[in-house]
N, C-alpha and C positions, 0 to 999 in steps of 0.2 A: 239456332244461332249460326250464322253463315260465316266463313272464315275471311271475305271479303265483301265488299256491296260496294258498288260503284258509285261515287258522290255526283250525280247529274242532276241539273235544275235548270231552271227558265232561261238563264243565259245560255246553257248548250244550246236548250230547243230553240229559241232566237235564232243562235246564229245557222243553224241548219234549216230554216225555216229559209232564209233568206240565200241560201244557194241552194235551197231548192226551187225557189220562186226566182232567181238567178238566167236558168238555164243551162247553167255551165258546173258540172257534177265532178267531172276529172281534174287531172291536174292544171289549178288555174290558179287563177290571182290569190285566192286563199292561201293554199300551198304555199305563196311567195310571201305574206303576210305572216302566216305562222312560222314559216325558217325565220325570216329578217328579226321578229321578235323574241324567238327563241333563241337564236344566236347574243341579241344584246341580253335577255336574263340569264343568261351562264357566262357572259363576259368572252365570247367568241368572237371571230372572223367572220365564217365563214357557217353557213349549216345546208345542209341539204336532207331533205324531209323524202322517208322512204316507209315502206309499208310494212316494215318489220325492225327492229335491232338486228337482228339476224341477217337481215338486209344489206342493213349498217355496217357489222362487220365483215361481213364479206367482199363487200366493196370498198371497205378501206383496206385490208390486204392484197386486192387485185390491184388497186389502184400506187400501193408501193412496190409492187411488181413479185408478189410470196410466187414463188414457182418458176420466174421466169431465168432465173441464173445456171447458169451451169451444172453447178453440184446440185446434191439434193438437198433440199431445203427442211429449216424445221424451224419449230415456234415456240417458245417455251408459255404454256398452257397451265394453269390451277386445274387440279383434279376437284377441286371444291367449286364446284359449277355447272349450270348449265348443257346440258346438248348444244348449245350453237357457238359455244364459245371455243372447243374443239373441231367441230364439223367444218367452218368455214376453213378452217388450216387442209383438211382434205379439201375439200373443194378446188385447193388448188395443186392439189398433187404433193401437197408439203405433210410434214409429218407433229403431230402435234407431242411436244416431251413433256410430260406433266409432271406436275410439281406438287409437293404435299402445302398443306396448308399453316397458317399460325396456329397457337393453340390456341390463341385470344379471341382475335377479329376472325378468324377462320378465311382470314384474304389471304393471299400468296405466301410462303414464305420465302425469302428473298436467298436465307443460309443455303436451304435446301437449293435453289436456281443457278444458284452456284457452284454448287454440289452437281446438279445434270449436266451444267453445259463445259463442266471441265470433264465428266463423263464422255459426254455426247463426243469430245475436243478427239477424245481416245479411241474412239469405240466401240464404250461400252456398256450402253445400254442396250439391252434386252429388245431383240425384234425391230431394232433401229440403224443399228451401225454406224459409220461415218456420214456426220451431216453438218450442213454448216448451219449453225442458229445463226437467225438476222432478224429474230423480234422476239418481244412478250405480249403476250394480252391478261393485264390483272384484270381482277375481279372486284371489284366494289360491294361486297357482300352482305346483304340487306340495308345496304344505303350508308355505311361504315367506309372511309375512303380508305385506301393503304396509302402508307407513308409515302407520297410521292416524293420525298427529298431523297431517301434511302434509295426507292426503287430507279431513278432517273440517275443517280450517281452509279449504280451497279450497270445501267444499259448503257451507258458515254462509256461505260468502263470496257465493255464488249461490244461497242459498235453496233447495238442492238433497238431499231424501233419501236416504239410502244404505242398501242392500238387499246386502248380503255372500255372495256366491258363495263359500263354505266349503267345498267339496265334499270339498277336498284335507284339508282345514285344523282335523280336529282327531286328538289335540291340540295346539293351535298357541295362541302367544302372542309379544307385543311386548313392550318398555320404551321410554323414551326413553335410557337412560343407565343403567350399572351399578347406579349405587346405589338405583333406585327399583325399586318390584315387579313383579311380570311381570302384565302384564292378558291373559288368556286371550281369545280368541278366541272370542265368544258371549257376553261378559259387560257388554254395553251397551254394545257398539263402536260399533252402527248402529240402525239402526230396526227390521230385522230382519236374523238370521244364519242363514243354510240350508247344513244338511249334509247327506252324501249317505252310506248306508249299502248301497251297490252289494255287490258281491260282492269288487271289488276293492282296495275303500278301507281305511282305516286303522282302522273294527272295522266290521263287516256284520251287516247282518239278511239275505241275498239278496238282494232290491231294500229300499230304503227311503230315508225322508232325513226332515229335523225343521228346522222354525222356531225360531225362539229371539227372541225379545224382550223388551224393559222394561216395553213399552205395552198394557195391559189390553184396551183395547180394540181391536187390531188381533189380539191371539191370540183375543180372545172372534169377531171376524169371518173371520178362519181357518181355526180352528177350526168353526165354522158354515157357510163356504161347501168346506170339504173332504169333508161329506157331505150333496152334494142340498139343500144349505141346508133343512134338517129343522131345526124348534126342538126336538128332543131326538134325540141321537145311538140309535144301536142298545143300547148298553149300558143305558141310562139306560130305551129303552123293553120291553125284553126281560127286565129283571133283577126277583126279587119284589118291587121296592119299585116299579119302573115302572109305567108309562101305558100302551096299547096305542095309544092314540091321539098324534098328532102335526101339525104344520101346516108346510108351505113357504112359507116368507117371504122366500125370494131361491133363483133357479135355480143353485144351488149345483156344485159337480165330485163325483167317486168318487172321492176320494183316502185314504181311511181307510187306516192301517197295522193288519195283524191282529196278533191277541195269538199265532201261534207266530212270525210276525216277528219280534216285539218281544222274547220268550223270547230268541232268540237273541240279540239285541240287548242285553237285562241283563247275560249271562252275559259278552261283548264288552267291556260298559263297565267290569266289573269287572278286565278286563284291561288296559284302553288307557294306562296308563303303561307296564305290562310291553312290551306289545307297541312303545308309541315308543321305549322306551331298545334295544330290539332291533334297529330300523329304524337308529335311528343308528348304534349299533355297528356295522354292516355299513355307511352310507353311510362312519362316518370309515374304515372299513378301505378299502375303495374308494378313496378318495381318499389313503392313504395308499401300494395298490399301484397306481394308474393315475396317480401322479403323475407321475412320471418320466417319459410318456410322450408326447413333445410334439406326435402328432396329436390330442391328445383335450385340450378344456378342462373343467375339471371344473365342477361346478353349484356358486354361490354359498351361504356359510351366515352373515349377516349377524349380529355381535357381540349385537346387540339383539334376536334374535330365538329364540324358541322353535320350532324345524324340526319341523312332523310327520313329516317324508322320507315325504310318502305317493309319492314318485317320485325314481329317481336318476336327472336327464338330463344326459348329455353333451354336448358340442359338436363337433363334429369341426371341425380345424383345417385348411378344405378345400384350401389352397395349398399346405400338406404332403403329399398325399393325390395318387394319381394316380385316384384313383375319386369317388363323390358318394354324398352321403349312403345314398340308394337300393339302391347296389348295397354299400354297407357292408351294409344290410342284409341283402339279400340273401345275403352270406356267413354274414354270423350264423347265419341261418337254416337255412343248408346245415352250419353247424355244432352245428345243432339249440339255439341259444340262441334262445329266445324273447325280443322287444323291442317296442317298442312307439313312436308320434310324438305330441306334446305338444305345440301340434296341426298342424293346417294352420289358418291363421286364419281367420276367418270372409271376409274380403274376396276371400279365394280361391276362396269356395267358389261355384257357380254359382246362387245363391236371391239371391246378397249383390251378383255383377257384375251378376246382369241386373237388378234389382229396385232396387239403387242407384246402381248405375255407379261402386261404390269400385271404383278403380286400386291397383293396387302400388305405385306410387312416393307414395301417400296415405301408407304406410306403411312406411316406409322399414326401420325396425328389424325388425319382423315379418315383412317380406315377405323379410329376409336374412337371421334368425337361425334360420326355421323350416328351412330348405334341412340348417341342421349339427346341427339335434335328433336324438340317439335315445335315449327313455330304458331303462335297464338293467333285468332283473331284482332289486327287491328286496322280500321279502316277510319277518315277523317269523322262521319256521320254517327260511328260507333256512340250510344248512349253508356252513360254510369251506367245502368241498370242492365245494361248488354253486357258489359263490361264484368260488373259486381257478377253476374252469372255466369262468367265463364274464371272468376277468381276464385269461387264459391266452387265449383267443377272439378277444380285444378286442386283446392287444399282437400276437398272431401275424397278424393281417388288417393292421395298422398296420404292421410291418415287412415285409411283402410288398407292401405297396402305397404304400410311401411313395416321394417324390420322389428 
């Protein structure tokens, strides 16, 4: 039982079929087809399509200038995340302050950011010193939005940008309250929104991810430092109406997403409500048969909230349990269910003790919810009977090993 399988079918092959019999395999007209559409389903401006989220974020903090002030700079970062959602804050020379997590959503905690950056105001965090914060980048954690009203009212508060780690997170959306409209996730939440169109995410190109913003001039900077900072892209100098000629006007990245990427990526977007109402169906069935089961806490789905379910994680109720997370796993494993951890937090990781000197007890929620993570297999194509077997999996380990 595989912990993911990627839902591809006749329309991906179609449209890659046809840029391949095209000619034109890099960044081209597709490219421009899959932004323009994907900017109007998440209700954007603005999107430029790059070959990674990782991409993504990094180019939206070069592009609000992280690094390029005076003082030393820093970014207030979720330790419940990702490698790239800290790394890009190095990349520019800036420091990433990390933040513990909720106990709920396992997204940011806002108390805590509050707590760092009147820290950070003094001096006194650990292996940091004086630095001036001038952003956040939340986390969207298996496709669960964080309260955008709370967290945008704390950044106005500190003059602080916000950069959205989406990766999980479409399609995903908030409210404040039943009666008002759902605002999607990408549709001028933040300064910029970066998704990630991995192989395992919620629709795929094989690698890929895309910016999303309101602001003209940070997609036109973007967009311009994602290819070798050329003032004219490859399409524009290749095609019959182009220029052979070109100038570098900033030491730009290789980030360009190609046009059979992007192929697959149409044929995906055309899908992604099919495929979340699928996701769900399998998360509420899940929790409808793993409830009864009092080793396992099931993942939170917030009234106000639009769930992409890009992950079902668990929690094991480890005082019920005569085993630890690890070696749950390890059964699964032997019971050939594929699983997966969401994550280990960055302060555990060893770039983050030696280089910062964050502690665990910094983190108190993070450093004790990561211990009962595992998340499940769920993927759009997942059958009942795939499903029933890795439910079947999950209560047989729990009653063998419970207290």
């Amino acid at each position: 039982m595989p912990f993911f399988r990627p839902d591809i079918g006749s329309a991906e092959e179609s449209e890659v079929l046809a840029v391949l019999r095209s000619g034109w395999l890099t960044t081209g007209p597709r490219v421009r087809q899959f932004e323009e559409q994907f900017a109007e389903a998440v209700g954007g401006r603005h999107a430029v399509a790059v070959n990674s989220a990782t991409a993504a974020l990094h180019l939206a903090v070069e592009a609000l200038g992280l690094g390029r002030g005076v003082a030393r700079q820093a970014v207030l970062v979720p330790t419940m995340t990702f490698a790239a959602t800290a790394e890009v804050v190095r990349y520019m020379n800036a420091v990433p302050i990390l933040v513990d997590c909720d106990a709920s959503t396992l997204n940011i905690d806002i108390a805590d950011a509050e707590r760092k950056i009147a820290q950070a105001a003094r001096g006194e965090i650990p292996g940091v010193g004086v630095v001036e914060v001038v952003g956040i980048i939340p986390v969207h954690v298996g496709g669960v939005m964080v309260d955008m009203v709370r967290l945008r009212e704390f950044s106005t508060a500190h003059d602080l940008w916000i950069v959205e780690d989406a990766a999980h997170a479409f399609p995903a959306a908030w409210r404040s309250s039943a009666d008002e409209e759902w605002t999607s996730c990408g549709s001028d939440t933040s300064a910029v929104t970066c998704f990630s169109f991995y192989a395992n995410k919620t629709i795929t190109t094989g690698e890929g991810g895309m910016a999303v913003t309101a602001d003209r001039r940070l997609a036109d900077r973007m967009r311009l430092m994602s290819l070798h900072g050329l003032s004219r892209d490859a399409w524009n100098r290749y095609n019959s109406g182009g220029s052979w000629d070109y100038q570098i006007v900033e030491p730009g990245m290789k980030y360009n997403l190609t046009d059979i990427c992007a192929a697959i990526g149409i044929a995906q977007l055309r899908r992604s409500e099919e495929m979340r109402e699928a996701r769900e169906r399998l998360a509420m069935r899940y929790s409808a048969q793993l409830g009864h089961i009092t080793e396992i806490e099931l993942p939170p789905w917030p009234d106000n909230r639009l769930h992409a379910w890009h992950l079902y994680p668990v929690r094991l109720q480890l005082d019920r349990l005569r085993i630890d997370r690890n070696q749950f796993i390890e059964k699964l494993k032997s019971a050939e269910v594929g699983c997966s951890v969401h994550w280990r937090p960055l302060h555990l990781h060893p770039y983050y003790c030696e280089q910062f000197g964050w502690m665990p007890e910094e983190f108190p929620t993070a450093s004790r919810e990561w211990k009962r993570l595992i998340s499940l297999p769920l993927f759009p194509s997942m059958t009942t009977d795939e499903q029933d077997f890795v439910v079947e999996s999950v209560a047989a380990i729990c009653a063998a090993c419970r207290r």
